[in-house]
KOLDREN-827697 format. One record per residue (C-alpha): residue number from 1; residue in one letter; x, y, z. Coordinates in nm, 3 decimals, always signed. Layout:
N
(NUM, 'A', (X, Y, Z));
...
This chain:
473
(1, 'X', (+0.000, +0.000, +0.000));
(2, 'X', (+0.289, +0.227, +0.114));
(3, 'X', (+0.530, +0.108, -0.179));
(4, 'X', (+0.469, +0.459, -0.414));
(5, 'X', (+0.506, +0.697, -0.105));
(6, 'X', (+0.829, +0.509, +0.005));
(7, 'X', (+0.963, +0.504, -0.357));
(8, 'X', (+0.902, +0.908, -0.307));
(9, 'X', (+1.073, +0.930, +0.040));
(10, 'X', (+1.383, +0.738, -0.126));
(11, 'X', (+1.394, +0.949, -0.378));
(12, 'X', (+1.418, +1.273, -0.132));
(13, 'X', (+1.641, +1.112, +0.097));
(14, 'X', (+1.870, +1.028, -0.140));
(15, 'X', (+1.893, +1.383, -0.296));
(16, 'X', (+1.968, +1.493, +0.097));
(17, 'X', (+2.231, +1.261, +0.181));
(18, 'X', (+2.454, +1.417, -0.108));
(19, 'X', (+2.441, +1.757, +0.072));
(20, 'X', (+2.689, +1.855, +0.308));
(21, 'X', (+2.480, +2.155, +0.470));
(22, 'X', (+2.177, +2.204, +0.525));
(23, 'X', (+2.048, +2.561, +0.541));
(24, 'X', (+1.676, +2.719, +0.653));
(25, 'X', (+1.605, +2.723, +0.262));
(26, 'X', (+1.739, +2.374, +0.176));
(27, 'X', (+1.553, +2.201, +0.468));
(28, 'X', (+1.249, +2.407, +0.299));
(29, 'X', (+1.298, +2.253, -0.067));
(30, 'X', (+1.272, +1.925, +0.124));
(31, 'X', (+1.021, +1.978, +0.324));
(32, 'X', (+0.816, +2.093, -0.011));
(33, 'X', (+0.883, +1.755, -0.137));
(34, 'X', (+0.780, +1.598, +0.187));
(35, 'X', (+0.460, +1.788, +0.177));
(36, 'X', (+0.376, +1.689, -0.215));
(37, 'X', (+0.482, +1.300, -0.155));
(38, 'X', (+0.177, +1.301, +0.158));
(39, 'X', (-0.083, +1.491, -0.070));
(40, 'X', (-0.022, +1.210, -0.335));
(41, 'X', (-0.058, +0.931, -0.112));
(42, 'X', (-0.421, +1.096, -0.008));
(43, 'X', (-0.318, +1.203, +0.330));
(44, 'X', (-0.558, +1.450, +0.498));
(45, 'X', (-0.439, +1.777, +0.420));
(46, 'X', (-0.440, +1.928, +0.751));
(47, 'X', (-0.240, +1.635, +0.906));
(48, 'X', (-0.009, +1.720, +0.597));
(49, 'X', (+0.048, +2.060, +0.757));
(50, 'X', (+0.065, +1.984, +1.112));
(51, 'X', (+0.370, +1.751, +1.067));
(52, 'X', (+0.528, +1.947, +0.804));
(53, 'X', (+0.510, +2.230, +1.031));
(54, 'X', (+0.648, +2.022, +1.348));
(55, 'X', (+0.929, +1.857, +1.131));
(56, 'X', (+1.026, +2.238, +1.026));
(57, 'X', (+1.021, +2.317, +1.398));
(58, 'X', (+1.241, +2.051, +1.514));
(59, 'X', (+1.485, +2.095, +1.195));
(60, 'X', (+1.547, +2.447, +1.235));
(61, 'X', (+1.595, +2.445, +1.594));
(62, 'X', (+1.769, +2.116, +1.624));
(63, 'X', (+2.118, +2.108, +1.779));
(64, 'X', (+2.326, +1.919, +1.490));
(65, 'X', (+2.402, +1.565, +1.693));
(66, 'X', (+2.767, +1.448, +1.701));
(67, 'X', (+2.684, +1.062, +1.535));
(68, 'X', (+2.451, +1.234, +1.279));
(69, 'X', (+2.485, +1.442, +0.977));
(70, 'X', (+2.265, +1.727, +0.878));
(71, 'X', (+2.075, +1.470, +0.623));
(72, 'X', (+2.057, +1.172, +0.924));
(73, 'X', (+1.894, +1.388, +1.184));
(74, 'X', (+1.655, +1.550, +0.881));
(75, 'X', (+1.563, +1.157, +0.857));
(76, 'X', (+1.518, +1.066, +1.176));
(77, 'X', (+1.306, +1.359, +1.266));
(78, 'X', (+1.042, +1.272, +0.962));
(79, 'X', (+1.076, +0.916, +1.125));
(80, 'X', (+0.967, +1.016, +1.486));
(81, 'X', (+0.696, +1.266, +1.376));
(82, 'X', (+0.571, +1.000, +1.101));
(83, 'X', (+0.520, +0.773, +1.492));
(84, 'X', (+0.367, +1.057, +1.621));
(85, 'X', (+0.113, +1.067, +1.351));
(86, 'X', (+0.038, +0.698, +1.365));
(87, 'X', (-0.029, +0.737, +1.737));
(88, 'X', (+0.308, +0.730, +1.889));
(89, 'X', (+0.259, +0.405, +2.077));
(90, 'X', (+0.093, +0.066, +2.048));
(91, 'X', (-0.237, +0.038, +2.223));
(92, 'X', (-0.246, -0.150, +2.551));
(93, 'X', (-0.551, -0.365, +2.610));
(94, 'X', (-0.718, -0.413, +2.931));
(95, 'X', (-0.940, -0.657, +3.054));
(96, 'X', (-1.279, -0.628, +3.291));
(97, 'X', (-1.241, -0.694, +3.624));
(98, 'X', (-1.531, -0.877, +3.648));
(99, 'X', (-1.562, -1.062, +3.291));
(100, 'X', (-1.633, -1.072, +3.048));
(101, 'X', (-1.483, -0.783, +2.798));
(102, 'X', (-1.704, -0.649, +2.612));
(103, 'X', (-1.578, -0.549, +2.253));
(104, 'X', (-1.803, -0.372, +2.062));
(105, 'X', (-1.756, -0.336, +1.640));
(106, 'X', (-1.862, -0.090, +1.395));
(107, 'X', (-1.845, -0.003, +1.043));
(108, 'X', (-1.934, +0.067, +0.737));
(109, 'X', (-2.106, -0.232, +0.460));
(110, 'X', (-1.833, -0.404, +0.263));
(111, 'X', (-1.519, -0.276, +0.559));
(112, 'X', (-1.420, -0.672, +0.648));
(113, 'X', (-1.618, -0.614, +0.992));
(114, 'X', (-1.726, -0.983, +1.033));
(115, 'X', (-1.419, -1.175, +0.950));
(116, 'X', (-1.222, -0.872, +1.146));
(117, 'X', (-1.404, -0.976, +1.414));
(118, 'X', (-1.281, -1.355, +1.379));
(119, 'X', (-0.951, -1.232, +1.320));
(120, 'X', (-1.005, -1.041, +1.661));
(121, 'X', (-1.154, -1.336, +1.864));
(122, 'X', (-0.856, -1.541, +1.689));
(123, 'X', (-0.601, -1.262, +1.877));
(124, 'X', (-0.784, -1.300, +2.181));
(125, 'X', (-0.748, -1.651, +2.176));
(126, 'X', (-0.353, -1.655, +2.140));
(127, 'X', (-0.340, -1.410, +2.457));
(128, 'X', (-0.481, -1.684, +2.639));
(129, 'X', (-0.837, -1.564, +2.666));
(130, 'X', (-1.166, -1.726, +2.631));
(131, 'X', (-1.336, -1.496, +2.366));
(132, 'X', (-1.778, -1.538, +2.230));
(133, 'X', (-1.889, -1.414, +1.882));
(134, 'X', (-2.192, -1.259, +1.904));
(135, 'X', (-2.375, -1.222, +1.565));
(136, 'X', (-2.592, -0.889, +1.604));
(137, 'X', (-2.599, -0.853, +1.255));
(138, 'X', (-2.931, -0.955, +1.152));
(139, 'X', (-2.984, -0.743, +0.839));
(140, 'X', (-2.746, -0.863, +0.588));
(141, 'X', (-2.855, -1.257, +0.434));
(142, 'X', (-2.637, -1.489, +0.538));
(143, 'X', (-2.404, -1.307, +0.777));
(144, 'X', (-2.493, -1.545, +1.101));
(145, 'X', (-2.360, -1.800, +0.918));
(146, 'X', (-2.073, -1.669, +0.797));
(147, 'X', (-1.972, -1.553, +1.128));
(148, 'X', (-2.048, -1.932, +1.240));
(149, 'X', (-1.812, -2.099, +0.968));
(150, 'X', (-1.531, -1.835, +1.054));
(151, 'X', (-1.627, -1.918, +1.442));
(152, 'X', (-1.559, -2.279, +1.319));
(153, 'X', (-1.217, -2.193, +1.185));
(154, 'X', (-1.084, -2.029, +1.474));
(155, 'X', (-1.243, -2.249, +1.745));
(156, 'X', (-1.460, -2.004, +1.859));
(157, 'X', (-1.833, -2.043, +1.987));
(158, 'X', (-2.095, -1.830, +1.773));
(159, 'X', (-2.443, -1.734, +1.952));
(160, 'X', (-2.719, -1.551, +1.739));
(161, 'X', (-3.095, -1.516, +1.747));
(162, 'X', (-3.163, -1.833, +1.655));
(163, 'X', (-2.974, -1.948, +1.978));
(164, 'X', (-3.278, -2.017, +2.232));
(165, 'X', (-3.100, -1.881, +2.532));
(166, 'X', (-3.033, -1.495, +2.366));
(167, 'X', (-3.254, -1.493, +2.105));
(168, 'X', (-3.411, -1.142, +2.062));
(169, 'X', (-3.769, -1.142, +2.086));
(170, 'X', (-3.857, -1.081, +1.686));
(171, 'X', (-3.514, -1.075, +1.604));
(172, 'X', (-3.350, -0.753, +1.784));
(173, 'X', (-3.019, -0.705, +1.766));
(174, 'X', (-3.033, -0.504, +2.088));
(175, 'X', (-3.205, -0.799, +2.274));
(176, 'X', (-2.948, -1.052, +2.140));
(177, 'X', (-2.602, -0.818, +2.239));
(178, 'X', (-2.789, -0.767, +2.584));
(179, 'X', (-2.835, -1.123, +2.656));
(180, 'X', (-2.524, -1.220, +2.480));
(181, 'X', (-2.357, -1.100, +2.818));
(182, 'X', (-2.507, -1.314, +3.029));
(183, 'X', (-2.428, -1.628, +2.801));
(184, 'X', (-2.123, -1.574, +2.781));
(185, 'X', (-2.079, -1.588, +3.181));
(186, 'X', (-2.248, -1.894, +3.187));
(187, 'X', (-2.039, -2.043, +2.919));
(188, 'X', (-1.720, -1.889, +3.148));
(189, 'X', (-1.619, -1.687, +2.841));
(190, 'X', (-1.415, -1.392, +2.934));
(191, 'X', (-1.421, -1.181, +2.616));
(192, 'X', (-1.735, -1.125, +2.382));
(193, 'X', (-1.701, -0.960, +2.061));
(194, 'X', (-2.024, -0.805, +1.929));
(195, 'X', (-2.039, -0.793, +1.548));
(196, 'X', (-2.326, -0.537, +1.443));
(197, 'X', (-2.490, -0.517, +1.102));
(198, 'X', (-2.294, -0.240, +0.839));
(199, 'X', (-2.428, +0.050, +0.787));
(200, 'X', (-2.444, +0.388, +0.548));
(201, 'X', (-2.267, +0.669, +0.697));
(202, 'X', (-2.632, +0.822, +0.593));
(203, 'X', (-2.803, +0.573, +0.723));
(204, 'X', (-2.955, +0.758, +1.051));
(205, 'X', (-3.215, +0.451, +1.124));
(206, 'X', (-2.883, +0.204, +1.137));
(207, 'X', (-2.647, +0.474, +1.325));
(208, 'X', (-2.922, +0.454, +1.563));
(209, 'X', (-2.917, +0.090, +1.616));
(210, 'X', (-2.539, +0.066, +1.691));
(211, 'X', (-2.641, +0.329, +1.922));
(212, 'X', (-2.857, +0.124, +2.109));
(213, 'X', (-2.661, -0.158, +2.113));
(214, 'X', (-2.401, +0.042, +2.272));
(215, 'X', (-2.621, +0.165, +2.553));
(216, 'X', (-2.720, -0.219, +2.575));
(217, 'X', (-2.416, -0.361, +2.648));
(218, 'X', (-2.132, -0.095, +2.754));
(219, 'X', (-1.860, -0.205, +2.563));
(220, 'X', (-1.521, -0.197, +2.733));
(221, 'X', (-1.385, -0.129, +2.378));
(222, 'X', (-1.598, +0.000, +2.071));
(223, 'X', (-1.419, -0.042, +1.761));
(224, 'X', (-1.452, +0.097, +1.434));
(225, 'X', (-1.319, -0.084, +1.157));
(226, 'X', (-1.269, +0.112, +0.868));
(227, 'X', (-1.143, -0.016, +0.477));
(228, 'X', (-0.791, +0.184, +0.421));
(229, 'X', (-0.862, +0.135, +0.077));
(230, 'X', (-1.111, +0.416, +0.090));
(231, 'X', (-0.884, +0.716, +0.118));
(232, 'X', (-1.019, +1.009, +0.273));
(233, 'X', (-1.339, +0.832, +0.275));
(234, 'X', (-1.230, +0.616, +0.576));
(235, 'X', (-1.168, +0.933, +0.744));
(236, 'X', (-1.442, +1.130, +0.728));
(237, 'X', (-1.645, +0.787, +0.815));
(238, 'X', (-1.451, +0.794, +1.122));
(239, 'X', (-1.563, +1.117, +1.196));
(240, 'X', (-1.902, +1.042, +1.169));
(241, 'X', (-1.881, +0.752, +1.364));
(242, 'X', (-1.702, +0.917, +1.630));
(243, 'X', (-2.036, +1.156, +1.668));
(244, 'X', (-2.258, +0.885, +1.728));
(245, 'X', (-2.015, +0.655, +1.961));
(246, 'X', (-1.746, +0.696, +2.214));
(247, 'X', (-1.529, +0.512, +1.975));
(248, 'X', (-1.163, +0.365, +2.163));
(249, 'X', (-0.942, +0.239, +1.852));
(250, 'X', (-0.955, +0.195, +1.490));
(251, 'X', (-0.899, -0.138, +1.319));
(252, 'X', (-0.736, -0.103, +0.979));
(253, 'X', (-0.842, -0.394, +0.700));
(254, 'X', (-0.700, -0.428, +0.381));
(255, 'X', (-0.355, -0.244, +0.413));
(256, 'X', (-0.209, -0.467, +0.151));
(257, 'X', (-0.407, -0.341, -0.087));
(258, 'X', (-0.237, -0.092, -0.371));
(259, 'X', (-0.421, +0.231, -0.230));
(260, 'X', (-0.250, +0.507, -0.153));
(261, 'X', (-0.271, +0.437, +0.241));
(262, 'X', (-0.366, +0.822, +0.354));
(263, 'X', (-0.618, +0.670, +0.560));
(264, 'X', (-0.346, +0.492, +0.825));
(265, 'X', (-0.141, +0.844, +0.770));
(266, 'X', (-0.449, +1.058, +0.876));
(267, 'X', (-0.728, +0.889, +1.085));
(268, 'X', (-0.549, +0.926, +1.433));
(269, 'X', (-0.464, +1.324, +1.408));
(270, 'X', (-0.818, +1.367, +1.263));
(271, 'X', (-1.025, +1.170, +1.460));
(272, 'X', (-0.794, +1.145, +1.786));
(273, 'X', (-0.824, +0.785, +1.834));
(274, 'X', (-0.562, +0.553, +1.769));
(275, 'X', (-0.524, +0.270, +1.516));
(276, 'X', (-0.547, -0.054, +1.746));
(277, 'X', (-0.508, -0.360, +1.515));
(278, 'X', (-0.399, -0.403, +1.124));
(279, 'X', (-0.545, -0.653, +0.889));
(280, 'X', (-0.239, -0.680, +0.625));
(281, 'X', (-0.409, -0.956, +0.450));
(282, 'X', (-0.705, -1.211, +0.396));
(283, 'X', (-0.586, -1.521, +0.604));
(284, 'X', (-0.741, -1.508, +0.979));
(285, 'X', (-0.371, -1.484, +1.067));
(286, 'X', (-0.273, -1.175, +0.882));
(287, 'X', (-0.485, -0.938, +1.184));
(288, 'X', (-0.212, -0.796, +1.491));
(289, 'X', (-0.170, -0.494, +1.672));
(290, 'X', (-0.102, -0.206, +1.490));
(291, 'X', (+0.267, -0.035, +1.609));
(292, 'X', (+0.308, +0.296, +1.465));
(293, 'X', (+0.741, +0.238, +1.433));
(294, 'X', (+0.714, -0.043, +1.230));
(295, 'X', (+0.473, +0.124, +0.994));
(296, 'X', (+0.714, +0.428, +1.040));
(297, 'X', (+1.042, +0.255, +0.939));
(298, 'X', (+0.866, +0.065, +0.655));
(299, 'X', (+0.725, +0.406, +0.490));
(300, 'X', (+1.072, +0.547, +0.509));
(301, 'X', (+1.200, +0.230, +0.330));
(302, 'X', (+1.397, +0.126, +0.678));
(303, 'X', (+1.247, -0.249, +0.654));
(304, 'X', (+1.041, -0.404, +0.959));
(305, 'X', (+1.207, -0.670, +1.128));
(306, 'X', (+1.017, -0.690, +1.426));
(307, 'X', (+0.704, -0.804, +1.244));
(308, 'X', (+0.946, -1.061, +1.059));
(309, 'X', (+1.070, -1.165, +1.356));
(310, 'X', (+0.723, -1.226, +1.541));
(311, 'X', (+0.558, -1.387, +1.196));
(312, 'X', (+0.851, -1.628, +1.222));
(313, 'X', (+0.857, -1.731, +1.574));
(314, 'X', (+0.441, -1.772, +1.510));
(315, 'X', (+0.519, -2.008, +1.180));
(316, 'X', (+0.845, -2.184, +1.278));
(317, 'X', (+0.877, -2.440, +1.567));
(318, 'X', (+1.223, -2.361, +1.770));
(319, 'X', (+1.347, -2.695, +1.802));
(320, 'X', (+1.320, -2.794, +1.480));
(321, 'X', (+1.429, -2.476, +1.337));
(322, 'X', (+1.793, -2.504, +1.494));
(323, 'X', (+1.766, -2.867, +1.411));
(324, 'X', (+1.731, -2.766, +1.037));
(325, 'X', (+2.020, -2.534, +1.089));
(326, 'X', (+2.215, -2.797, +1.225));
(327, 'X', (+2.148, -3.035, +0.939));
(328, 'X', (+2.256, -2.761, +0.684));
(329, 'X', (+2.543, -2.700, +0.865));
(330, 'X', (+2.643, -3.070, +0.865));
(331, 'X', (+2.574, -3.067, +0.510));
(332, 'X', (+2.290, -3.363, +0.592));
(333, 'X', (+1.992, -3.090, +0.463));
(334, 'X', (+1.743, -3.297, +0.258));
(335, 'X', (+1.469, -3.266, +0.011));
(336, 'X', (+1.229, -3.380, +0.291));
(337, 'X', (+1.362, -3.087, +0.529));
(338, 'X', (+1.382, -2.801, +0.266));
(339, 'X', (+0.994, -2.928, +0.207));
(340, 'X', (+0.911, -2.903, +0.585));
(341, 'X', (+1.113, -2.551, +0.587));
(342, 'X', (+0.911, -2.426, +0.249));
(343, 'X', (+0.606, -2.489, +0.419));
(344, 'X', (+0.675, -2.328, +0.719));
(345, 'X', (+0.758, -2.001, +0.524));
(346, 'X', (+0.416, -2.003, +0.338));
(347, 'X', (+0.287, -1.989, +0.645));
(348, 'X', (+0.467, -1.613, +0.727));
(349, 'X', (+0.206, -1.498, +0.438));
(350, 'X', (+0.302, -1.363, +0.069));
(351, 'X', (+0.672, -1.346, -0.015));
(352, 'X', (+0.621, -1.019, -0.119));
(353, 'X', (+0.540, -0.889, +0.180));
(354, 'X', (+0.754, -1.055, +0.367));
(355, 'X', (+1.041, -0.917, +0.144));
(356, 'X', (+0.916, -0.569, +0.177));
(357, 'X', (+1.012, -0.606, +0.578));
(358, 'X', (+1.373, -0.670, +0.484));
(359, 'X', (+1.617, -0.357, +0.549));
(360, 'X', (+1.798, -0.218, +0.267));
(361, 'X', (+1.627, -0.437, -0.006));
(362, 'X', (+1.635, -0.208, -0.337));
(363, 'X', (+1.314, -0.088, -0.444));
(364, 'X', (+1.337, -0.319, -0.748));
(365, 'X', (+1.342, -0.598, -0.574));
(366, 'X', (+1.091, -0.449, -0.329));
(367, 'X', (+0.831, -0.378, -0.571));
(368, 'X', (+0.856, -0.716, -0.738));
(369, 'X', (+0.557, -0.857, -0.759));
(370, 'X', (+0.627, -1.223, -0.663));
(371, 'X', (+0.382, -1.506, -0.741));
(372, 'X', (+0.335, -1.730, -0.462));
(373, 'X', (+0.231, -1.985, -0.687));
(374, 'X', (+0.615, -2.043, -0.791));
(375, 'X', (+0.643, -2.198, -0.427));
(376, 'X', (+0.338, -2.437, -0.484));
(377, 'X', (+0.547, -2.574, -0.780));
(378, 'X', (+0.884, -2.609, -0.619));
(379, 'X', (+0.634, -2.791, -0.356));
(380, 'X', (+0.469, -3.014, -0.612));
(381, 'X', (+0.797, -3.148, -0.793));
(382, 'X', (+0.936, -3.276, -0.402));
(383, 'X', (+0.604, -3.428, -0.355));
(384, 'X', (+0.654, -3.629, -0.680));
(385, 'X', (+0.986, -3.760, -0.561));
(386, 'X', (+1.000, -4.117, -0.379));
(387, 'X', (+1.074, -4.066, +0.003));
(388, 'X', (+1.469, -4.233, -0.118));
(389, 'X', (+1.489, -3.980, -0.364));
(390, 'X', (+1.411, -3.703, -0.152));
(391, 'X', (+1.663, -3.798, +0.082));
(392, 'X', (+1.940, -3.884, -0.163));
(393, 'X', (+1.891, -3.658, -0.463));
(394, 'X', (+2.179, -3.836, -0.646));
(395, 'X', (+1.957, -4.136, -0.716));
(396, 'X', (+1.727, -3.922, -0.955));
(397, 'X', (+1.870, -3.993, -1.330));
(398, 'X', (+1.699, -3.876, -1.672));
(399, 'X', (+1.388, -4.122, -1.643));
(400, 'X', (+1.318, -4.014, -1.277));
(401, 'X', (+1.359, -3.664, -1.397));
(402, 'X', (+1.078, -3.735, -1.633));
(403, 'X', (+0.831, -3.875, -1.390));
(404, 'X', (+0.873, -3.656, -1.167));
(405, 'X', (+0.780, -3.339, -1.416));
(406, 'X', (+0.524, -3.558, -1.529));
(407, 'X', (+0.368, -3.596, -1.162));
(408, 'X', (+0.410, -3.224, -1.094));
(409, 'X', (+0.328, -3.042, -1.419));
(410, 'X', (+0.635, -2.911, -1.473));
(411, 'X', (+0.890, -2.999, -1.702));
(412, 'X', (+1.263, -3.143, -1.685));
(413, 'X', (+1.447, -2.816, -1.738));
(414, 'X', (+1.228, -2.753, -1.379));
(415, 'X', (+1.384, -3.023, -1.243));
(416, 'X', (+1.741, -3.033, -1.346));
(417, 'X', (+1.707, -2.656, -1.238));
(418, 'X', (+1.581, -2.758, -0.841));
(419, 'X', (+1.817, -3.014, -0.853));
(420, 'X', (+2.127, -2.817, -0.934));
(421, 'X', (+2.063, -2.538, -0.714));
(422, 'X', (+1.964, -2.759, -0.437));
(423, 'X', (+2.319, -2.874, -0.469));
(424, 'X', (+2.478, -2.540, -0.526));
(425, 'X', (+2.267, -2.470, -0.219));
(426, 'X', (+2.433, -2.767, -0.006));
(427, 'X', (+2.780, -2.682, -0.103));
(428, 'X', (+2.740, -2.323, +0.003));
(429, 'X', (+2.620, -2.459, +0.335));
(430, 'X', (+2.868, -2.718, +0.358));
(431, 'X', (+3.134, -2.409, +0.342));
(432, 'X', (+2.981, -2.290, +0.664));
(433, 'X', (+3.054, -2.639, +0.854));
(434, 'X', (+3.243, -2.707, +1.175));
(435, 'X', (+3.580, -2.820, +1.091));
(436, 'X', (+3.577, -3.165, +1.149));
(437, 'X', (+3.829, -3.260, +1.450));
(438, 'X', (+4.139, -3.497, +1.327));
(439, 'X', (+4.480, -3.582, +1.414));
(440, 'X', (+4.744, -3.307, +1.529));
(441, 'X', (+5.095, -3.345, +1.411));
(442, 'X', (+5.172, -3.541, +1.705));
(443, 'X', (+4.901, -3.751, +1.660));
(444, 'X', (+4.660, -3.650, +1.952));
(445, 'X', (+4.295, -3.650, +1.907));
(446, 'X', (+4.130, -3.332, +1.888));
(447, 'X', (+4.394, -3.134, +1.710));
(448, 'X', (+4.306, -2.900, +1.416));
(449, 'X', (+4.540, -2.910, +1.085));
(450, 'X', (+4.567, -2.553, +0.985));
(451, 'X', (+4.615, -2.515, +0.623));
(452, 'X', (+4.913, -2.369, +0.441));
(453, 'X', (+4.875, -1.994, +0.448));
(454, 'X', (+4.776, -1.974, +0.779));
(455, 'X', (+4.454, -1.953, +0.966));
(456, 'X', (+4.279, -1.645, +0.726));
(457, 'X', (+4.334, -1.975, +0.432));
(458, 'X', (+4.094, -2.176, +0.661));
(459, 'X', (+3.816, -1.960, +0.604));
(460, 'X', (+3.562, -2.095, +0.366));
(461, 'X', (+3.507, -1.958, +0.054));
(462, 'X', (+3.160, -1.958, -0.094));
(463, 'X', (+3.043, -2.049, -0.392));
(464, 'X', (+2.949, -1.802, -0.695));
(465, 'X', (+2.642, -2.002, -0.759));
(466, 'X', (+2.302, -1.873, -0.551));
(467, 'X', (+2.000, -2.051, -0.449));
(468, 'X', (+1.765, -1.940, -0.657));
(469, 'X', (+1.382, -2.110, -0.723));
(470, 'X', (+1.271, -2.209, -1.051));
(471, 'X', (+1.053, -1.911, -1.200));
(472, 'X', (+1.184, -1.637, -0.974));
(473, 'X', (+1.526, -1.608, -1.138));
């Protein structure tokens, strides 16, 4: 979503860092470029001048600071007011003293409010909690029982009218979040999530509803959850919102779409609320808390590693992760294990994204668009090898090659390409390997021969030859 308004902030940054001074009109020319690059990416235009103004401020007051340049501190005081913008901090969650939580959600027809509210109860559920869906959306066809199937995904219970214990009498909404409540303490459920029906911003008969609702239930948290696709749209929806209910926190969906992303850049200086969670993606995984640095950093082009970090620790199991590093090490890294690792990755989401957290990747690589799809058929020609084959790639000759592009769809150029740089790979790794221990020149155990040259010449030397999978070269 960000990718055009980084590309811009490269651009300006770059120009900076060849300047050795930087006067009261040069820290205006880039300030004028600052301002243009937020307009384009639809931010609000008042939040546009706010920060421009307070990054001014700071820049022409600023005490130069002895580890930074004129162009470094110029960068990293765009990258603390960018925080500020985004809300500074992350927003801490509390939980009822006497449960359950009530969680409240609102929004617009079309936002992602009933699968953001899986996504939440999913969240909920990996803090430890206990969290209820309550379906109070009784307008739309068939959006009880979508909110049941996602329930059924995530292992959460779903209660609705049509559940005899809260079941509103006709149908009300209001009568099913009231009595959701008490369900939910005799189920010993400590968090319920109320998902209400979408509505027109126009729509005063609906606004009303939510209203009541509200006054039904006190929510703990209210939640809007507004589509940062929209633009400015999201915005003044927020506003709106924020008239009729004592709104807490914004939820962000879709912010890996290819908007311009304003709406994440303007909806907490407008509105005054912060942005609480993120949905970066479809998958009921791709939902966390929002943190304004890591949004920040990745704007500037300054990577996010923190979010790579915590998607990796989610996908990858510790143990076997350091046994898989110990196996490449040892040079004993199979077919079987590099499927087991693939799979693993998939799980961190698209491998574009994913690449788009790395520092320092250039922006061509950056804004490659990468087809996942590439990985399903690396996958499908290891699942057509024989477990032997997998775990001694040697074995596979010319009529091997051919079944196994037969059995995966691929062909045998594919193949001999996996196979090749599956062995490139193994060397490389096999560089990396403990030296093994042999005789010393007096013939004791344990002693190390150091090569000719001294001990710089026992440094391994990697191979030219990269990894590289079939269809992304």
């Amino acid at each position: 979503m960000f990718d055009a308004l980084t590309d811009r902030f490269e651009g300006i940054f770059s120009r900076l860092r060849g300047r050795g001074r930087l006067g009261e009109a040069e820290v205006d020319e880039v300030l004028r470029e600052i301002r243009l690059a937020l307009l384009e990416a639809d931010v609000n235009f008042k939040v546009v001048r706010d920060l421009v103004a307070r990054i001014r401020e700071r820049c022409i007051g600023a005490e130069l600071h002895s580890a930074l340049n004129p162009a470094q501190q110029v960068i990293d005081i765009v990258h603390q007011e960018l925080i500020n913008t985004l809300g500074g901090e992350t927003m801490s969650l509390t939980f009822a003293p006497r449960p359950p939580t009530v969680v409240l959600m609102a929004g617009l027809q079309g936002s992602g409010k009933t699968t953001t509210s899986a996504k939440l109860a999913r969240w909920f559920k990996q803090q430890g909690r206990n969290p209820l869906l309550v379906g109070a959306d009784l307008q739309r066809p068939a959006a009880i029982e979508q909110l049941r199937t996602l329930g059924r995904q995530v292992d959460v219970p779903v209660v609705s009218r049509d559940d005899e214990a809260i079941g509103g009498e006709g149908g009300d909404p209001v009568e099913v979040a009231r009595n959701s409540i008490e369900e939910a303490r005799r189920r010993g459920r400590d968090v319920v999530i109320v998902d209400t029906a979408g509505r027109l911003s126009i729509d005063a008969e609906m606004m009303d509803q939510v209203r009541h609702i509200a006054d039904a239930t006190q929510p703990h948290y209210t939640f809007l959850v507004v589509d940062a696709m929209t633009g400015q749209d999201a915005v003044t929806t927020a506003e709106n919102f924020h008239e009729t209910l004592a709104l807490d926190g914004v939820i962000l969906t879709k912010l890996d779409g290819d908007a311009r992303g304003g709406a994440a850049l303007s909806v907490k200086e407008v509105v005054g609320k912060p942005i609480a969670f993120a949905s970066t993606g479809e998958k009921l995984a791709d939902f966390d808390l929002f943190h304004p640095e890591r949004l920040a950093g990745r704007i500037l082009g300054m990577g996010d590693v923190l979010t790579l970090i915590d998607r990796a620790k989610e996908a990858f199991d510790e143990q076997e992760a350091e046994a898989a590093a110990a196996k490449l090490l040892e040079g004993q890294f199979t077919f079987e294990d590099f499927l087991e690792q693939m799979q693993q990755v998939k799980k961190m989401g698209p491998l574009t994204n994913l690449i788009g957290m790395i520092p320092g990747v250039p922006k061509e690589l950056r804004n490659t668009e990468i087809d996942d799809k590439e990985l399903g058929r690396v996958e499908a020609m290891i699942k057509s090898m024989t477990i032997e084959e997998r775990r001694k790639p040697d074995l596979i000759n010319g009529s091997r090659r051919l079944r196994i592009a037969n059995g995966s769809g691929t062909t045998t150029s594919d193949v001999n390409a996996l196979l090749q740089q599956f062995k490139e790979m193994q060397k490389m790794m096999k560089s990396f390997g403990v030296t093994p221990k042999r005789k010393g020149k007096k013939g004791k155990k344990g002693g190390r021969v150091t090569p000719k040259g001294g001990p710089k010449a026992a440094q391994p030397q990697l191979p030219k030859a990269e990894f590289k999978l079939p269809g992304l070269n």
